[in-house]
N, C-alpha and C positions, 0 to 999 in steps of 0.2 A: 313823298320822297323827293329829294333833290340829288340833281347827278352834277359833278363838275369834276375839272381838271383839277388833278395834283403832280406829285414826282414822287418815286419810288428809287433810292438810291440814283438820283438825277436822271432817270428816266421815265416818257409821260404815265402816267396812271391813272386811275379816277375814282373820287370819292364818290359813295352813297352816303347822304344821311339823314337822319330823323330829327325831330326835335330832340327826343332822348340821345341817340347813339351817333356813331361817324367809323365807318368802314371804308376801307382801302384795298382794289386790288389790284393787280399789277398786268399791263398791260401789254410789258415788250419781255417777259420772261414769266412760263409759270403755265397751268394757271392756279393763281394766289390768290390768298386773302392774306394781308401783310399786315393789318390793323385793324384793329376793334376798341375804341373809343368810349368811354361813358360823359357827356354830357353832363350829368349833374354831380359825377364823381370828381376824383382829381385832374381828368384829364390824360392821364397818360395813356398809353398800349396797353390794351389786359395780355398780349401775345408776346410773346419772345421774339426779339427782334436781330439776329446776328449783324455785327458790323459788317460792313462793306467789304473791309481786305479778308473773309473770313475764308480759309484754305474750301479745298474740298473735301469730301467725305465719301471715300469710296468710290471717286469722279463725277460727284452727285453735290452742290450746293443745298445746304439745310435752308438757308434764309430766315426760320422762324415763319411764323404766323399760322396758315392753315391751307394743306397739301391734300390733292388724292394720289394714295398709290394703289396698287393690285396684290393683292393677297393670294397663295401667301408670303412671306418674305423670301428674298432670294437677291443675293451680290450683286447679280445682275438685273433683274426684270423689275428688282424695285427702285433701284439705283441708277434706273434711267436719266441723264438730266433734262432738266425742262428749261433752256437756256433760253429759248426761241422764242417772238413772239408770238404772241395768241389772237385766235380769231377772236372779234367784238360784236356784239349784235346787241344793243341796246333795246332794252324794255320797259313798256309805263312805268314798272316798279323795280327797276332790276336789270341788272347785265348777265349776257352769256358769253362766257371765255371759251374758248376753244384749240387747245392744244394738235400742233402738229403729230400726228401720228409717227409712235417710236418707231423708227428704223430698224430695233433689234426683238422686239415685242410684237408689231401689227395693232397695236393696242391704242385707241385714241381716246385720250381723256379731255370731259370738259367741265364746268362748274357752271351752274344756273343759280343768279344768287339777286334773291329778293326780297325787298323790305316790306314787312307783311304788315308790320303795326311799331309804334315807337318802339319798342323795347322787343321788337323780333324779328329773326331772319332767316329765312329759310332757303338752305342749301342743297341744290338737286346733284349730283356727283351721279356722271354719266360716264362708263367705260362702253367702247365701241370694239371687237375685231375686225380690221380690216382688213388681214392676215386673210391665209391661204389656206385655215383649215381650223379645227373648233379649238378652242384653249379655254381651261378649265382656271377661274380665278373669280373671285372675289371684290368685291369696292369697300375700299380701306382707308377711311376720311381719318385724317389726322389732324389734331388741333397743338401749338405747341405753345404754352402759358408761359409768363416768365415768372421767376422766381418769387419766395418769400410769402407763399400761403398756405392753404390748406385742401387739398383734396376731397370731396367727397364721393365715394360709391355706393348708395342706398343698396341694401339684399332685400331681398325679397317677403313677403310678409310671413310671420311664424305660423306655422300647423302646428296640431294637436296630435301626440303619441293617442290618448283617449280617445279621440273623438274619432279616429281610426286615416291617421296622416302617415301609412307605413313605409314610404316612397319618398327617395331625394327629392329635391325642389333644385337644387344647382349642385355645380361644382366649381369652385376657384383653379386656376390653373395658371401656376409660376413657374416662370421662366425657372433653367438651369441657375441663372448667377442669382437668382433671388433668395433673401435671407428672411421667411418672414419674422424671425428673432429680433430684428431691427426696431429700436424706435420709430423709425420713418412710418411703417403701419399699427395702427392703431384701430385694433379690434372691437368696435361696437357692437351691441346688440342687433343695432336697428341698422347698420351705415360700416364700413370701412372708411377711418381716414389716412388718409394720404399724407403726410409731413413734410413738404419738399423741401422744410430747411436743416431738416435732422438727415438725410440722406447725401451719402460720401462717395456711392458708389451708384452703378446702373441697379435700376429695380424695376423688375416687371408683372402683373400680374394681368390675367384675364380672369373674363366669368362668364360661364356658359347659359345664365339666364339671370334678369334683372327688372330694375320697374321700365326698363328704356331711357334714363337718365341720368348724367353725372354734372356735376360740380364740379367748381373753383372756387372759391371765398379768397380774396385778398383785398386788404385794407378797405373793409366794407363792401366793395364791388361783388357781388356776384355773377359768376360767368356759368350757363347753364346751359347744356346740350341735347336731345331729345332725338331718339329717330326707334322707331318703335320696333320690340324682336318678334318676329315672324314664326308662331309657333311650328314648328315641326320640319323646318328649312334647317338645311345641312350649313354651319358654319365653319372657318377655318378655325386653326390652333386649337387641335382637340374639343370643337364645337365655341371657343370663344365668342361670342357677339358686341363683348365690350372689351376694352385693354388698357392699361394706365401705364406709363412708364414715366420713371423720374431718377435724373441721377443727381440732384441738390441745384442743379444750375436752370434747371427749366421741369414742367409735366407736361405731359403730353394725356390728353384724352384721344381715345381713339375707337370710331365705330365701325365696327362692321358689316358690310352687307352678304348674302349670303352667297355659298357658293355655288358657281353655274358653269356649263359649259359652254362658252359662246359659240356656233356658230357663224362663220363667214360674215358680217353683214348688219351681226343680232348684235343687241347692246342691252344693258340690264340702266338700270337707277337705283340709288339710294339716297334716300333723302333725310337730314337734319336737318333739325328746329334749335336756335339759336335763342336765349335771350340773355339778356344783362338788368339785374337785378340791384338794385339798392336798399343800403339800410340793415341788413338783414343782420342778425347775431350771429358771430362764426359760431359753428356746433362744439362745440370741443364737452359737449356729454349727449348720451343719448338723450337726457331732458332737453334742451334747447334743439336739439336736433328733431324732436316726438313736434315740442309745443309752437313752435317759430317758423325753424325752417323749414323740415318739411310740409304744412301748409301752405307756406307762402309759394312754393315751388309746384303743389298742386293745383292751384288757385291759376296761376300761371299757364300751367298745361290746359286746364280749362279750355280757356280761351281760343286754344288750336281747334278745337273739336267745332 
């Protein structure tokens, strides 16, 4: 890994990066990951990146890229802003950012973020109470894509009515504004995709059990995120552990950690695995999705273990 100086909206930041990849997070606001880079791709951001003059949202700056909040949502407790600078502590392989503790929450979040191998990165998402007393909440790693690909959400593998499979295996669970009518979702066998250039409005869905992995496909880049579900751990949004939203202009992946009551003092983890993939066939049928990608994406995970 190599660590050096950059700028984030004119202010200092600093780069990670691999041969393969180049990550950016943000140093005097946040804490952020503001870019994700491929190397052998075009170059660009895989993350959504808001302009500079971009208002607020709720008195909350979106900025793009990749955020922790506290689950579950709320005006306020998630809408905290993170204006402030962050604590820094540099590592052989990685930085740890460390957010001033909300004033109206007790709540201190920080991001441990290292570069494990070229093409991976593993994100530790740390919520702290520092507060006066227990608070019950969740870690709520938000990734936010930019526009003009394809989502994907593997389901889980098929059972047999026969073979005596009598019991759900999951449940989807969408939001109020969600239409799943919509072109934007695309009902596979094997995989939900996501459309985010067919989508005109907000759309959200969760899923209360999965392989522990979603997708991006855009313009050959594949963006892939990993943090595995916790059998028998209580999750937010009616047991969600995964979440997608997209409203045509950006998607967001989003995982969740499970919910706990913090204690005074107590802090929990949740950790993501990160990589960036090339080459790959975007899936647009369950055949290329059975025969390509999903191996390639197995193959991949491998290598965590």
């Amino acid at each position: 890994m190599q660590l050096s100086k950059t700028k984030y909206r004119g202010a200092p930041a600093l780069e990670l990066s691999t041969r393969a990849i180049e990550l950016v997070v943000a140093t005097q606001v946040g804490p952020r990951v503001t870019a994700l880079r491929s190397r052998a791709g075009a170059g660009e951001n895989l993350f959504l990146a808001f302009p500079p003059d971009e208002r607020r949202y709720h008195g909350y700056y979106l900025r793009g890229g990749h955020r922790l909040w506290h689950a579950p949502e709320d005006i306020v407790r998630s809408y905290q802003p993170d204006d402030d600078p962050v604590g820094v502590k540099v590592m052989p392989n990685g930085v740890l950012l460390t957010q001033r503790v909300e004033p109206r929450t007790g709540i201190e979040k920080s991001l441990k973020v290292e570069m494990l191998r070229e093409h991976t990165v593993k994100i530790t998402h740390t919520l702290t109470n520092r507060g006066l007393w227990p608070v019950e909440c969740a870690a709520w790693a938000l990734t936010m894509l930019r526009p003009g690909g394809l989502g994907i959400l593997p389901l889980p593998p098929k059972g047999s009515h026969e073979r005596g499979d009598l019991l759900p295996g999951y449940a989807l669970v969408p939001w109020s504004f969600t239409d799943l009518s919509l072109p934007v979702w695309q009902m596979r066998r094997d995989f939900i995709g996501i459309d985010v250039g067919r989508a005109d409005a907000a759309q959200k869905l969760g899923i209360t059990n999965y392989p522990g992995w979603s997708a991006y496909w855009n313009e050959g880049t594949t963006f892939v995120k990993y943090s595995p579900v916790i059998p028998g751990a209580k999750y937010p949004d009616l047991g969600s552990c995964f979440e997608v939203f997209t409203n045509g202009k950006m998607i967001e992946l989003e995982t969740m950690g499970p919910l706990q009551t913090l204690a005074p003092e107590q802090a929990s983890a949740h950790v993501e695995y990160w990589g960036v993939l090339e080459g790959l066939a975007q899936p647009v049928s369950d055949a290329v999705f059975a025969k390509s990608f999903r191996p390639a994406i197995a193959a991949w995970l491998r290598k965590l273990e």
